[in-house]
C-alpha positions as a Python dict, from the first residue, in 0.01 Angstrom:
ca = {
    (1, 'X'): (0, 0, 0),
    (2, 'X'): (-99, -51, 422),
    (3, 'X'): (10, 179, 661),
    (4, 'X'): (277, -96, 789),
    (5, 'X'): (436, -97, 437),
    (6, 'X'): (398, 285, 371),
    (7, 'X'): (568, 333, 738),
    (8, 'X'): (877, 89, 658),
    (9, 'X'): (894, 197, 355),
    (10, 'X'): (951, 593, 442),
    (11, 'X'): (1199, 487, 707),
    (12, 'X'): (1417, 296, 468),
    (13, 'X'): (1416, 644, 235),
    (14, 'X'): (1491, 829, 568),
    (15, 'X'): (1780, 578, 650),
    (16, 'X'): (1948, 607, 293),
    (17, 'X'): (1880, 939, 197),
    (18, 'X'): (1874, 1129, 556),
    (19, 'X'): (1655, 1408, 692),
    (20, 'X'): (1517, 1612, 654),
    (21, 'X'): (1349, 1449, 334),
    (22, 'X'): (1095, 1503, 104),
    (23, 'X'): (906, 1202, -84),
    (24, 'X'): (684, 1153, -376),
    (25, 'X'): (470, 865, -512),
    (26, 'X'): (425, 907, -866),
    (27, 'X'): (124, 670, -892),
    (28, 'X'): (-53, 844, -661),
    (29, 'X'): (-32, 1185, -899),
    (30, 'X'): (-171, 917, -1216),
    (31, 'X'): (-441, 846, -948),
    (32, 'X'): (-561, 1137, -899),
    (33, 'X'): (-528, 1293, -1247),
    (34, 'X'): (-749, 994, -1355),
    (35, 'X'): (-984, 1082, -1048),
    (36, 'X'): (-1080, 1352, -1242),
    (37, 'X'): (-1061, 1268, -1605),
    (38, 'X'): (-1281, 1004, -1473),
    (39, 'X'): (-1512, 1265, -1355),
    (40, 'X'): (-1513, 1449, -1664),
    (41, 'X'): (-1497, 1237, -1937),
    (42, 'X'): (-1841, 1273, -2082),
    (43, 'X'): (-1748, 1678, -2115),
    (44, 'X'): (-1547, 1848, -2335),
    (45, 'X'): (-1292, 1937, -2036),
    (46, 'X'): (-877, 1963, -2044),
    (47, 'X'): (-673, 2006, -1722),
    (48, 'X'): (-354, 2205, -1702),
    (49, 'X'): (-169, 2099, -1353),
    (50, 'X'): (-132, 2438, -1168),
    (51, 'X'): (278, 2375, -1149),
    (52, 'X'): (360, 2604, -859),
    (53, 'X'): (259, 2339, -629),
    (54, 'X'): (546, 2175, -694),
    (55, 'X'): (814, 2228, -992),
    (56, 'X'): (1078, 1990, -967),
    (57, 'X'): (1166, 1884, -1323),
    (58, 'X'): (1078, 1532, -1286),
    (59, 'X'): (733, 1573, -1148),
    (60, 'X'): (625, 1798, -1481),
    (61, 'X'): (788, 1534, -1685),
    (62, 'X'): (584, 1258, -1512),
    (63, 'X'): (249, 1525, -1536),
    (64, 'X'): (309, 1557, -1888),
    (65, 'X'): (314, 1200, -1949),
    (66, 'X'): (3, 1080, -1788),
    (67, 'X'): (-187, 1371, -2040),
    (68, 'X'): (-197, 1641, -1809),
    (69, 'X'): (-111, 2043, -1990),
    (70, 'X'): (83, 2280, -1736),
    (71, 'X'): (-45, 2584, -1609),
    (72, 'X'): (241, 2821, -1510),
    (73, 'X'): (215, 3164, -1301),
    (74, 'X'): (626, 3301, -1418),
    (75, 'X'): (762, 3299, -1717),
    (76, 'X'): (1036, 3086, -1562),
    (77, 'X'): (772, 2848, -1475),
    (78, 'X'): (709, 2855, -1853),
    (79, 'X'): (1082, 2797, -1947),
    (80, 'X'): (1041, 2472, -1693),
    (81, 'X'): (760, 2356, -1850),
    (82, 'X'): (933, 2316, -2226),
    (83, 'X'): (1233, 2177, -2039),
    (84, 'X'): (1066, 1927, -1952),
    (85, 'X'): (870, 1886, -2342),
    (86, 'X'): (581, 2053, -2294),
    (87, 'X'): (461, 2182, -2624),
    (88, 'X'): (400, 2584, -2607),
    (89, 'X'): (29, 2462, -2746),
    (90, 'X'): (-17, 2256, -2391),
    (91, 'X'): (176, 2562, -2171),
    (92, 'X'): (-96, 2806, -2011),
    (93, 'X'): (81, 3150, -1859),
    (94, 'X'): (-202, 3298, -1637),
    (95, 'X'): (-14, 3656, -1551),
    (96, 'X'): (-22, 3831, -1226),
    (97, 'X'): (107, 4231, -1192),
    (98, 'X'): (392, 4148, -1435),
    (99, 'X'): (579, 4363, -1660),
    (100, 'X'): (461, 4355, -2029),
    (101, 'X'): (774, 4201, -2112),
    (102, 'X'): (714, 3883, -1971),
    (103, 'X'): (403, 3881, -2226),
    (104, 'X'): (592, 3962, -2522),
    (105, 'X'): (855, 3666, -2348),
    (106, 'X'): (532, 3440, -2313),
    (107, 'X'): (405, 3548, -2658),
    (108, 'X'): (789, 3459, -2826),
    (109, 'X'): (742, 3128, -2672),
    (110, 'X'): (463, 3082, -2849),
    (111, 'X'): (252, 2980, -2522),
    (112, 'X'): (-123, 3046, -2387),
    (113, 'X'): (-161, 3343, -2217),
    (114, 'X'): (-411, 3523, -2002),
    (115, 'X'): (-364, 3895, -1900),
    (116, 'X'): (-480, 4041, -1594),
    (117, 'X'): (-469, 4433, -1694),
    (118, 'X'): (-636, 4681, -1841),
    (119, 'X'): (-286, 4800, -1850),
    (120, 'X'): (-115, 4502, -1996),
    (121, 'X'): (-392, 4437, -2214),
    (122, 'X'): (-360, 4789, -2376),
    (123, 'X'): (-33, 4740, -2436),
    (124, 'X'): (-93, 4389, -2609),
    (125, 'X'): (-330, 4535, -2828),
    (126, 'X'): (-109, 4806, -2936),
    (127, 'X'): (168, 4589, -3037),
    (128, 'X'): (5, 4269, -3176),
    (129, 'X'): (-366, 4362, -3240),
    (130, 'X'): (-532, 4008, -3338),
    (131, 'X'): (-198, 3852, -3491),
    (132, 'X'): (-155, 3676, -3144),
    (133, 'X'): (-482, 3532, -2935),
    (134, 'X'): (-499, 3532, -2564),
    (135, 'X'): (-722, 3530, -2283),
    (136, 'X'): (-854, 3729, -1979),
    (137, 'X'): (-810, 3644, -1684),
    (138, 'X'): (-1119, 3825, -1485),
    (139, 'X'): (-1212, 3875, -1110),
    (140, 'X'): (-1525, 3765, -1106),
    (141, 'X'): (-1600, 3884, -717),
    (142, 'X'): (-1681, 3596, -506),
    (143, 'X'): (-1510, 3480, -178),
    (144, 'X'): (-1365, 3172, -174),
    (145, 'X'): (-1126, 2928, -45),
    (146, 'X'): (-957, 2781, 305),
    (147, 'X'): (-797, 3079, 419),
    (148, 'X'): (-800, 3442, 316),
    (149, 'X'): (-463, 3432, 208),
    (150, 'X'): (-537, 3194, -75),
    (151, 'X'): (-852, 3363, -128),
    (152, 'X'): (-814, 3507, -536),
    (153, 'X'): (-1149, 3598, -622),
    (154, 'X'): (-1325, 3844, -411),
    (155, 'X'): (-1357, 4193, -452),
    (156, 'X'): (-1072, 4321, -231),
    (157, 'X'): (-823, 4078, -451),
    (158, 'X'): (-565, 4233, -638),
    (159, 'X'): (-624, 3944, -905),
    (160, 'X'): (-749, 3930, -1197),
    (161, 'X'): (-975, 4256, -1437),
    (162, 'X'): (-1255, 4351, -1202),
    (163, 'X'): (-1586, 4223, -1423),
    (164, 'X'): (-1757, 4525, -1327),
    (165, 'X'): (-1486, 4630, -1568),
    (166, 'X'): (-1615, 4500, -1850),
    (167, 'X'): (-1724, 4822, -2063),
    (168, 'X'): (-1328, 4912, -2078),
    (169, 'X'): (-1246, 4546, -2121),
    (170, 'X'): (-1464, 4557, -2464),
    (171, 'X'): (-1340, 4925, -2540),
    (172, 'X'): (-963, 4790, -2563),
    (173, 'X'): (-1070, 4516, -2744),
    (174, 'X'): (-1253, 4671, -3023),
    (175, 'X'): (-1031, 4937, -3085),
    (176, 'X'): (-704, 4715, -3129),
    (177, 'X'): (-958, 4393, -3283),
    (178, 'X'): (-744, 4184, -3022),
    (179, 'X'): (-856, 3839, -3082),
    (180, 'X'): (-975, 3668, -2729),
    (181, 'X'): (-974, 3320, -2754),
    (182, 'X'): (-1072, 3254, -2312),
    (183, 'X'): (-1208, 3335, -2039),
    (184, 'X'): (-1066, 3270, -1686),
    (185, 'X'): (-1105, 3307, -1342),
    (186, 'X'): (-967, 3162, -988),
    (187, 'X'): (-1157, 3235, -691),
    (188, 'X'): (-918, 3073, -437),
    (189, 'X'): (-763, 2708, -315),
    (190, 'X'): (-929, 2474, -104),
    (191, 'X'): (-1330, 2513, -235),
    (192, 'X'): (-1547, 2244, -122),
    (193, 'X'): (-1876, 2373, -186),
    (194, 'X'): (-1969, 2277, -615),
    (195, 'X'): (-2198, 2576, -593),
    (196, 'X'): (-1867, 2842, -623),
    (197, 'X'): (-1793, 2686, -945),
    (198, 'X'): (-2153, 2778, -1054),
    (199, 'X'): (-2147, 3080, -935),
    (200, 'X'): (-1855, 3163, -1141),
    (201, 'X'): (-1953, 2957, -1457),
    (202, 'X'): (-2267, 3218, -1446),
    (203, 'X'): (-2048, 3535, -1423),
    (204, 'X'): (-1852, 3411, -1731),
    (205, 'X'): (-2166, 3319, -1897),
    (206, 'X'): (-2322, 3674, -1861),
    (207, 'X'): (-1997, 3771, -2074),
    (208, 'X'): (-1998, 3560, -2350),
    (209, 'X'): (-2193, 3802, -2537),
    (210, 'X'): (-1970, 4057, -2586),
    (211, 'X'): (-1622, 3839, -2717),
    (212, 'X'): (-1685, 3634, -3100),
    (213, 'X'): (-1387, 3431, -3091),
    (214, 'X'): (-1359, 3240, -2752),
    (215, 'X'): (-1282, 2915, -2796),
    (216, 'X'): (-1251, 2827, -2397),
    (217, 'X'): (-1365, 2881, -2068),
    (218, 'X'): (-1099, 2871, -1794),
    (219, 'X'): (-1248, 2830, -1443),
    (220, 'X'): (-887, 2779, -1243),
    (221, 'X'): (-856, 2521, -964),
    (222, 'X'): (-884, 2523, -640),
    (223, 'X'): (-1029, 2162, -539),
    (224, 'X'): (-1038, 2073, -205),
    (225, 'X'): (-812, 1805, -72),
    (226, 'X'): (-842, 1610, 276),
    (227, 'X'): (-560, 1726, 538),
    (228, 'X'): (-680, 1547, 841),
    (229, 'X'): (-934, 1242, 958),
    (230, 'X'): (-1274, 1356, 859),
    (231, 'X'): (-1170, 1593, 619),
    (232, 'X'): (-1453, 1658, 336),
    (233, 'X'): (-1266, 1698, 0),
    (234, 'X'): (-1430, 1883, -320),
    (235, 'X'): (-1685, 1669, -508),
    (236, 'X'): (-1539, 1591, -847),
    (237, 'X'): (-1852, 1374, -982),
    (238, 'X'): (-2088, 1605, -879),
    (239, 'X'): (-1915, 1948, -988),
    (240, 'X'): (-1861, 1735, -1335),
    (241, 'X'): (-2224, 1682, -1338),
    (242, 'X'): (-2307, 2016, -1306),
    (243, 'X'): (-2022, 2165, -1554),
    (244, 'X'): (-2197, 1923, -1818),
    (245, 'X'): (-2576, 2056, -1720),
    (246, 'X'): (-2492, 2393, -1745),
    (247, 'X'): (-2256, 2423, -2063),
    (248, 'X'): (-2490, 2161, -2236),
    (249, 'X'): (-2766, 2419, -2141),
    (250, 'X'): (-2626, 2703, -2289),
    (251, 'X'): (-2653, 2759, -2659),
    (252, 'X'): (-2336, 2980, -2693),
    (253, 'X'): (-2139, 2823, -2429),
    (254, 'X'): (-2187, 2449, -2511),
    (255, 'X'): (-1893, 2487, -2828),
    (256, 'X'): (-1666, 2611, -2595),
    (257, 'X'): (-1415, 2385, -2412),
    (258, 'X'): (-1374, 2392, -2024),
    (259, 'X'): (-1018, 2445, -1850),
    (260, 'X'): (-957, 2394, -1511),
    (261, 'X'): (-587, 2425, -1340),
    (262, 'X'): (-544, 2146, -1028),
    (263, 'X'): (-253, 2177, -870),
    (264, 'X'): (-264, 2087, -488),
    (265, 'X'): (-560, 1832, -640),
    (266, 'X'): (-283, 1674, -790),
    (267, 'X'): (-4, 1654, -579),
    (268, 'X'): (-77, 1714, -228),
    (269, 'X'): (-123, 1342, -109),
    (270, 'X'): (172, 1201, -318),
    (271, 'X'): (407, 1378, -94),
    (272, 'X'): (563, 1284, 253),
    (273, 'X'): (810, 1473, 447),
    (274, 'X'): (1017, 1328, 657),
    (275, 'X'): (1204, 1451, 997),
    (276, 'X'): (1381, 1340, 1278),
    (277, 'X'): (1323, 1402, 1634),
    (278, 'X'): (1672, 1605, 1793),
    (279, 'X'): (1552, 1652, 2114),
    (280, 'X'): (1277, 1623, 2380),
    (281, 'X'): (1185, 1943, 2630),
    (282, 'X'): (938, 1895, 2881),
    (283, 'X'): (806, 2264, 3033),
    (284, 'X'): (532, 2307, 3316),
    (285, 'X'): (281, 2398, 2935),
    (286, 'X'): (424, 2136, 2690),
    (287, 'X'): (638, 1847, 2613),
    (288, 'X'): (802, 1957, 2284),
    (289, 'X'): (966, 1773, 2002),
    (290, 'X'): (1200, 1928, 1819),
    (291, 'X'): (1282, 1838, 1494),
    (292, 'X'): (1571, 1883, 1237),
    (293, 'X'): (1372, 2095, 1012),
    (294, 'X'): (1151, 2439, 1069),
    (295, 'X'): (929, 2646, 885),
    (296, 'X'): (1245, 2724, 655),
    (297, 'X'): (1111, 2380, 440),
    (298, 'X'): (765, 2346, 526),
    (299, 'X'): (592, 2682, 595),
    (300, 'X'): (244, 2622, 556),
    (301, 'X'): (130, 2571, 923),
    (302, 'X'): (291, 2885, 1027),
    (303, 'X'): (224, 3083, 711),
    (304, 'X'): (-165, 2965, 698),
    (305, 'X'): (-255, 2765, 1014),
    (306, 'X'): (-248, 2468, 777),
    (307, 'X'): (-293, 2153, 967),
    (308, 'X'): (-92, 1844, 820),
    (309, 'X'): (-122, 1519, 966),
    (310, 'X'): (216, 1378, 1119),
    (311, 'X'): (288, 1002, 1265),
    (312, 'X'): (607, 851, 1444),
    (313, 'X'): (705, 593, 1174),
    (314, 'X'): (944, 479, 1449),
    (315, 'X'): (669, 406, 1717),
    (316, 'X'): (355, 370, 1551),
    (317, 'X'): (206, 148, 1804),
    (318, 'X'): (336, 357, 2070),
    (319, 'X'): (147, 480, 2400),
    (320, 'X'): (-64, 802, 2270),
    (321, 'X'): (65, 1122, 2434),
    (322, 'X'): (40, 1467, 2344),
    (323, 'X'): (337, 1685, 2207),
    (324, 'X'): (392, 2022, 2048),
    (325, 'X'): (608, 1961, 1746),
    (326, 'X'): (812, 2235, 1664),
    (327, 'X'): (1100, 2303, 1413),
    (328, 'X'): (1504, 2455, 1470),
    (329, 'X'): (1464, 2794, 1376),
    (330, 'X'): (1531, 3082, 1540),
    (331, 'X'): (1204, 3205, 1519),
    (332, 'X'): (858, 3071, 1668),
    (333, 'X'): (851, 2788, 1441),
    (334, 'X'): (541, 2576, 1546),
    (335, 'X'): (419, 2277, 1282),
    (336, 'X'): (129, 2147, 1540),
    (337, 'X'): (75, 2229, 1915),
    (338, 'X'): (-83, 1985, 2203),
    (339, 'X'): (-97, 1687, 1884),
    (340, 'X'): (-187, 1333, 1994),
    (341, 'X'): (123, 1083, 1893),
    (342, 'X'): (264, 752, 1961),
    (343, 'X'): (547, 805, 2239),
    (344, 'X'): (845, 995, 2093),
    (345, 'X'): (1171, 951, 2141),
    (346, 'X'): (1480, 1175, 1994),
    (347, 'X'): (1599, 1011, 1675),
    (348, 'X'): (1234, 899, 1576),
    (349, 'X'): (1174, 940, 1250),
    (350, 'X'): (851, 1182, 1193),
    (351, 'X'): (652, 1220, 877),
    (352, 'X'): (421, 1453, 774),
    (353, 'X'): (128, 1393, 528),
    (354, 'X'): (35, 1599, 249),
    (355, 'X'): (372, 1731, 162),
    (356, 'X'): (372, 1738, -191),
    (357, 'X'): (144, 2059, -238),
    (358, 'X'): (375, 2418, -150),
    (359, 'X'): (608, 2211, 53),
    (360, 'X'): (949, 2222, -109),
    (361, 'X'): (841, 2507, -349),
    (362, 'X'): (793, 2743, -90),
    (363, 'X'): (1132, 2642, 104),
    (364, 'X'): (1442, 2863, 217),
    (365, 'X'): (1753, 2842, 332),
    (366, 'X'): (1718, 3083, 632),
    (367, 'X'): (1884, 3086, 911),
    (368, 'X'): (2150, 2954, 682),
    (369, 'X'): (2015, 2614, 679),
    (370, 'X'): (2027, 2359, 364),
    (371, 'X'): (1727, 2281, 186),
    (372, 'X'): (1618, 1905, 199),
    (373, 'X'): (1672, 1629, -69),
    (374, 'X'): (1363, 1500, -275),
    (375, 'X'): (1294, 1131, -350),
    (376, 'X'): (1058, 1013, -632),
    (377, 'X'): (924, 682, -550),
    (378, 'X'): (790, 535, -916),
    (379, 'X'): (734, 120, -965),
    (380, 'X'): (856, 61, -635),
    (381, 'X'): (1207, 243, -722),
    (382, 'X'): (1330, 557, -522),
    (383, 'X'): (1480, 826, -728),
    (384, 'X'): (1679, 1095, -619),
    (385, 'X'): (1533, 1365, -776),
    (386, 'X'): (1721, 1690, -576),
    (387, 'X'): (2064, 1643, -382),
    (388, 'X'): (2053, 1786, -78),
    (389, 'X'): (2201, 2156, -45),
    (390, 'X'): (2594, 2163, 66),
    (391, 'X'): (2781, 2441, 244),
    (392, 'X'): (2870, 2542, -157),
    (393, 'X'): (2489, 2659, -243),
    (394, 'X'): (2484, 2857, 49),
    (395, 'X'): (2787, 3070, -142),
    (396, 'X'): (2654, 3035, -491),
    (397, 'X'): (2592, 3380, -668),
    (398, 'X'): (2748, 3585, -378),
    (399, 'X'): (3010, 3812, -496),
    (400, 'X'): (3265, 3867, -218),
    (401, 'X'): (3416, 4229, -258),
    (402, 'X'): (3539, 4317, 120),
}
């Protein structure tokens, strides 16, 4: 689709659906999930979309239909995922700090699961011994990733069974014959460099050794998508190449299947949101553009100094000027200071890029405000996939006593 069509297009959805508005292109997900089966398909490699990027029902039934399995980080991210007909064979629960009750949930449910415990994993073994397998999920102590707060695998993370662990690891294993069928690890989102894949891929190699029964070898997500012009993005042929090499090269490793859990990968660039300008303030330090939106629906650039791209869809031919675009919360709620536009004018439409990745799923309604609707765009048809909050949700499951 050109930029012409993409623009008119998002300004109809604005028009008849309203703003604040978020927007998904289902092909775009198919694209990129076939970027990388592409990539991998002369390896023995399955991917498991990394669903708290984005959980609206109708995206994990479209994921599960173009092949992908679902990897889920709550057990009501598990209970989503058969909603929407995932088998429990293609559901992966990766656990994180949780009580062991979620596992013996998980385990009811008859899903995948990786523990991250010593604790947890005790208390598996004492209860199901090898009647039930599962995996590990192991900190394999490398620094990784765009921004320390989505850093998972270094050695000050609280994810993940420290390998240096890996004498107690055994000792639980042995003495309740608990039946390990994985291996995982996640060092953190946003990797461009191939090389902390291999990095990790040798860590879990060094452990092979000491666990008969794996079956797979889980090395997370984390791919690298472009946010901005010039923006490098993770490698997928080359990091495919190398995955092949270096199982292929191992005699114990090359019977084992490879996992890896993409979840920005797969819906980052799919999704647009969409604002509208309210009203223009010129200061003596900015010209400011306030929008009818705030960090209460898309958080990212003032939770992790992520930079989206935005574009007037009104005026995109517009004189260039430069404008700090900030939100209507009453709170320092800043999505991009001194940015280069076309002219704005209140009641533009604005749209951010890469939306579809934690943009929604990490909403609120503070400052009492309504989340936004959510459009799926799919053959040229716009669904409406979430109604937009009403006065009503703001009361729902408050109890008024006084």
């Amino acid at each position: 689709m050109s930029q012409r069509l993409l623009q008119n297009q998002l300004t109809e959805l604005a028009e008849k659906f309203g703003t604040p508005l978020y927007v998904y292109h289902a092909e775009k997900i198919k694209e990129q999930y076939e970027k990388l089966t592409t990539a991998f398909q002369h390896t023995n490699t399955v991917f498991f979309y990394a669903c708290k990027a984005l959980t609206n029902i109708n995206i994990l039934k479209y994921i599960k239909s173009v092949g992908a399995n679902v990897d889920c980080s709550s057990i009501n991210e598990v209970k989503l995922a058969l909603h929407a007909g995932f088998p429990p064979e293609r559901v992966l629960y990766t656990s994180n700090g949780i009580s062991f009750s979620e596992i013996q949930e998980a385990k009811e449910l008859g899903v995948i699961i990786n523990i991250d415990s010593l604790s947890n994993l005790e208390k598996f073994g004492q209860k199901y011994g090898h009647t039930y397998p599962v995996g590990l999920r192991l900190r394999p102590n490398i620094m990784a990733g765009g921004n320390l707060k989505i850093s998972t695998g270094h050695d000050k993370s609280k994810f993940g069974i420290p390998v240096e662990n890996i004498n107690e690891i055994v000792s639980i294993v042995e003495r309740y014959n608990i039946c390990i069928h994985d291996l995982h690890i996640h060092t953190g989102s946003e990797i461009k460099d191939v090389e902390v894949f291999v990095k990790g891929i040798e860590v879990l190699f060094d452990l092979i050794p000491h666990f008969k029964e794996l079956k797979f070898i889980d090395l997370g997500g984390g791919f690298k998508v472009p946010y901005q012009d010039g923006d490098s993005e993770t490698n997928i042929n080359l990091l495919a190449q190398k995955v092949g090499e270096l199982f292929a090269a191992h005699p114990e490793a090359s019977k084992l299947q490879v996992w890896f859990e993409p979840g920005k990968f797969l819906v980052s660039e799919c999704g647009y949101f969409i604002t509208q300008v309210n009203v223009m303030k010129e200061t003596p330090a900015a010209k400011f553009v306030s929008v009818d939106s705030g960090f209460n629906h898309l958080i990212r650039p003032m939770f992790y100094d992520a930079y989206h791209r935005i574009e007037n869809i009104s005026n995109p031919d517009g004189e260039k000027k430069r404008y700090s675009v900030v939100g209507n919360i009453c709170e320092t709620d800043t999505f991009a200071w001194d940015r280069e536009l076309s002219e704005v004018r209140e009641g533009d439409y604005l749209v951010f890029y890469n939306a579809g990745a934690y943009g929604f799923e990490m909403s609120s309604n503070f400052n009492s405000r309504y989340k936004p609707a959510e459009v799926l765009m799919k053959d040229g048809q716009a669904h409406l996939i979430r109604k937009r909050d009403e006065f009503s949700d703001l009361l729902r499951n408050q109890i008024e006593v006084l």
